[in-house]
C-alpha positions as CSV (number, residue, x, y, z in Angstrom):
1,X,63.8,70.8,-130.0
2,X,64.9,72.2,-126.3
3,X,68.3,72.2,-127.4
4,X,67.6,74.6,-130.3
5,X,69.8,72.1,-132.7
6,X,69.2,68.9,-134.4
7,X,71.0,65.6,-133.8
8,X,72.4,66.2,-137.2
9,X,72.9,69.2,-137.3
10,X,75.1,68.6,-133.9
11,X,77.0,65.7,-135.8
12,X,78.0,67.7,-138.5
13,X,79.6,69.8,-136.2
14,X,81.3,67.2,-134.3
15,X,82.7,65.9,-137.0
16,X,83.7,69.5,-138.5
17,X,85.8,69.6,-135.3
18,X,87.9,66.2,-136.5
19,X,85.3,64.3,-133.6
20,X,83.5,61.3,-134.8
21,X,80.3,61.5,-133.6
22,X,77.2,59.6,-135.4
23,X,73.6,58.9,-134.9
24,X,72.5,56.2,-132.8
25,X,71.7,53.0,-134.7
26,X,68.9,52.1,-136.6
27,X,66.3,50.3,-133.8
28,X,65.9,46.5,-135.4
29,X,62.1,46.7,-135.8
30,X,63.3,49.5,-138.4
31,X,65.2,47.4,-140.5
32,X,63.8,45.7,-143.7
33,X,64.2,42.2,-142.7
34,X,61.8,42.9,-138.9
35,X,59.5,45.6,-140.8
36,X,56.4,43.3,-140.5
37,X,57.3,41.3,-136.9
38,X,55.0,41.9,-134.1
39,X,55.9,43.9,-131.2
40,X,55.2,46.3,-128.6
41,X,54.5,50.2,-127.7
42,X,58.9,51.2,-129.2
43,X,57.9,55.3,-128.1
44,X,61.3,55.3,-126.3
45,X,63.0,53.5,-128.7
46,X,61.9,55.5,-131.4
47,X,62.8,59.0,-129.9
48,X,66.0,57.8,-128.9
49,X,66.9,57.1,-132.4
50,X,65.7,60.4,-133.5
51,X,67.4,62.2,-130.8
52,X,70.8,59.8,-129.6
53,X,74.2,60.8,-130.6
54,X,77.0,58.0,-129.9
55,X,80.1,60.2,-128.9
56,X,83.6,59.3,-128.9
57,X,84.4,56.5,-125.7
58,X,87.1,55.1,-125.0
59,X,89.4,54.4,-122.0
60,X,92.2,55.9,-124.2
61,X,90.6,59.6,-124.3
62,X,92.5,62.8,-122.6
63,X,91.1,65.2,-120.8
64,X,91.6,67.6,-123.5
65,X,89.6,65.4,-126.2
66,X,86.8,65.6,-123.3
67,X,86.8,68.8,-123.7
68,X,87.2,69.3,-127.2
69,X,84.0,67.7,-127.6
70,X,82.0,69.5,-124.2
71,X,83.4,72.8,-126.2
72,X,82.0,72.1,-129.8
73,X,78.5,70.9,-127.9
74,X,78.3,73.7,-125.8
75,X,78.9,76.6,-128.0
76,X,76.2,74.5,-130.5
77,X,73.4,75.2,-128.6
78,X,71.0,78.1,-130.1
């Protein structure tokens, strides 16, 4: 990874600093009920999964939660 950290591994941390962070969710061709439905070339949607990290949003954030959660991100990376 070109980050030097996984998705997880960034999460954990996240959410060692009180931020809720979690993974992207599961692409619907991944769940039980679509595992055998027909469909196309899902690369992107795939690595996006592996790799997307839904971060705290919200019209109600401060400039310091911003960056709270630029700071744990930044001093992440390997």
């Amino acid at each position: 990874d070109e980050y030097g950290i996984t998705r997880d591994e960034l999460i954990q941390k996240l959410n060692a600093g009180k931020i809720e962070a979690r993974p992207f969710f599961m692409p619907i061709h991944d769940m039980p009920p679509y595992k055998g439905s027909k469909h196309g070339d899902l690369t992107v949607t795939n690595e996006l999964y592996a790799r997307g990290i839904n971060l705290p949003s919200s019209v109600g954030l401060k400039k310091e939660d911003i960056k709270a959660v630029c700071e744990i991100i930044k001093n992440s990376k390997r």
